[in-house]
N, C-alpha and C positions, 0 to 999 in steps of 0.2 A: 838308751838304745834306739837308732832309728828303723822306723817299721814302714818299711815301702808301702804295705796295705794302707796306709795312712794318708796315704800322697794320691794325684789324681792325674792320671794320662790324661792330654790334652790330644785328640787329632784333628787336625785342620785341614777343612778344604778349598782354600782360600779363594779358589773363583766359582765355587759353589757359595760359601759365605755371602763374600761380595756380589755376585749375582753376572757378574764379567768374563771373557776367558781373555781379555783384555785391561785388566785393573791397571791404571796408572797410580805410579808412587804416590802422590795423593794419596789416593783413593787408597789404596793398602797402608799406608801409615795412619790414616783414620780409622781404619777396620781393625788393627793390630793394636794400637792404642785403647780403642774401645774396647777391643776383647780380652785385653791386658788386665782393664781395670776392674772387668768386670767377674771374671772367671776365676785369672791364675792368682795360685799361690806361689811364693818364691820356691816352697820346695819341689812341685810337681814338675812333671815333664812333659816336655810340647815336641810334637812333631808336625811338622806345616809341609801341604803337600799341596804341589798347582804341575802344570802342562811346563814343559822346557821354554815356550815360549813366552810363558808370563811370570818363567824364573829368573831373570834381573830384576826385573820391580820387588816381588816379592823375596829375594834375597837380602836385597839393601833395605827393604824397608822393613821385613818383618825378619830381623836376624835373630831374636830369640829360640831355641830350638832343636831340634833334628830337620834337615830337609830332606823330601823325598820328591825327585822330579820322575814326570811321567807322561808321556803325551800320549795321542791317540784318543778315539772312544772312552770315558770315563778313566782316562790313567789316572787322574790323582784318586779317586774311589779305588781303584785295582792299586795302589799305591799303601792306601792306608789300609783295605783288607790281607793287604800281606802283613802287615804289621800284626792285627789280629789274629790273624790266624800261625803266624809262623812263631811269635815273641810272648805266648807263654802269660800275657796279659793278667789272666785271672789271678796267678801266681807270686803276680808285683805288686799288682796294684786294687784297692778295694772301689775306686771310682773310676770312667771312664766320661770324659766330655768328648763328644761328636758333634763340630761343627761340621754339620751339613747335611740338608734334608731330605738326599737322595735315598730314595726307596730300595736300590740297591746295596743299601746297610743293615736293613731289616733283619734278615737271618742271621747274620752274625752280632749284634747288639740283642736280640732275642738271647741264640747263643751263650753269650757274656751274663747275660741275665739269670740264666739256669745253672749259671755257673758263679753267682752271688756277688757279681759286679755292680753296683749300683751304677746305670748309664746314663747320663744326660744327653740331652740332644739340643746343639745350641742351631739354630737356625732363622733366616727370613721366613715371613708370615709365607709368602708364597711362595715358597719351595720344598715346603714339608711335606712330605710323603704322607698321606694318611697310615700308611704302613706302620711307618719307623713311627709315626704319632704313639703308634698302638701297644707297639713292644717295646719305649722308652720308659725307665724309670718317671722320669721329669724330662720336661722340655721347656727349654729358657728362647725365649722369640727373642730376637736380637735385635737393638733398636737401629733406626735408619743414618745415614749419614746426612750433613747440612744437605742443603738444597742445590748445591751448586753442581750442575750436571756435564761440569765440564770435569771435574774428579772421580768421576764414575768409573768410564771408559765406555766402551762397544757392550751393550747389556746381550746376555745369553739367546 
């Protein structure tokens, strides 16, 4: 019998991750790859969430998924906190992975926490909230991409 508590939500904030509201296909097929290899398992379930306007790159490049586009002020964070809040989370699934170190996660990965979600928090060194540091289960720092700063895009 398969036990969804068993499987691990993945939510992604892919120009948060990568650190871009700008990420070229490069650039997201390297972060996606990496995080592929590092995170998922075949059974879990990923949801990737960026701004409308860095949804073609991130469509094509990281198709793995659920997508959720969102622009504005922190849409893909207002994107993935619907998810948490609206989908019942606790109830599917025993793990949650939060790529991305917006402080703006806090209360709801707290939240998840009181409610026996074990959370990760996969993030860049310099974008972790002390916040979210504090109410994450574990937090996995995500390693950098090559060097080559033409795959990057426009940094935040």
């Amino acid at each position: 019998m398969n036990n969804n508590k068993e499987r691990t939500l993945h939510l992604i904030d892919v120009e948060n991750l990568i650190g871009s509201p700008n990420p070229t296909p490069d650039c997201v097929r390297w972060y996606h790859l990496a995080y592929q290899a590092l995170h998922v398992a075949p059974t879990d379930q990923v949801i990737v969430a960026c701004s409308h306007h860095a949804a073609p790159n991130v469509f094509w490049e990281w198709s793995q998924g659920c997508h959720r586009w969102r622009s504005g002020e922190n849409g893909a964070d207002l994107a993935l906190l619907k998810v948490i809040t609206q989908e019942r989370i606790s109830e599917r699934f025993g793990c949650v992975a939060l790529a991305s170190g917006d402080g703006i996660f806090t209360k709801a990965v707290a939240g998840l926490g009181k409610q026996g979600v074990n959370v990760t928090v996969v993030s860049r060194p310099e974008s972790l909230s002390r916040s979210l540091q504090m109410v994450a289960k574990q937090v996995s720092l995500f390693p950098y991409p090559p060097t080559n700063l033409d795959m990057i895009g426009t940094p935040l």
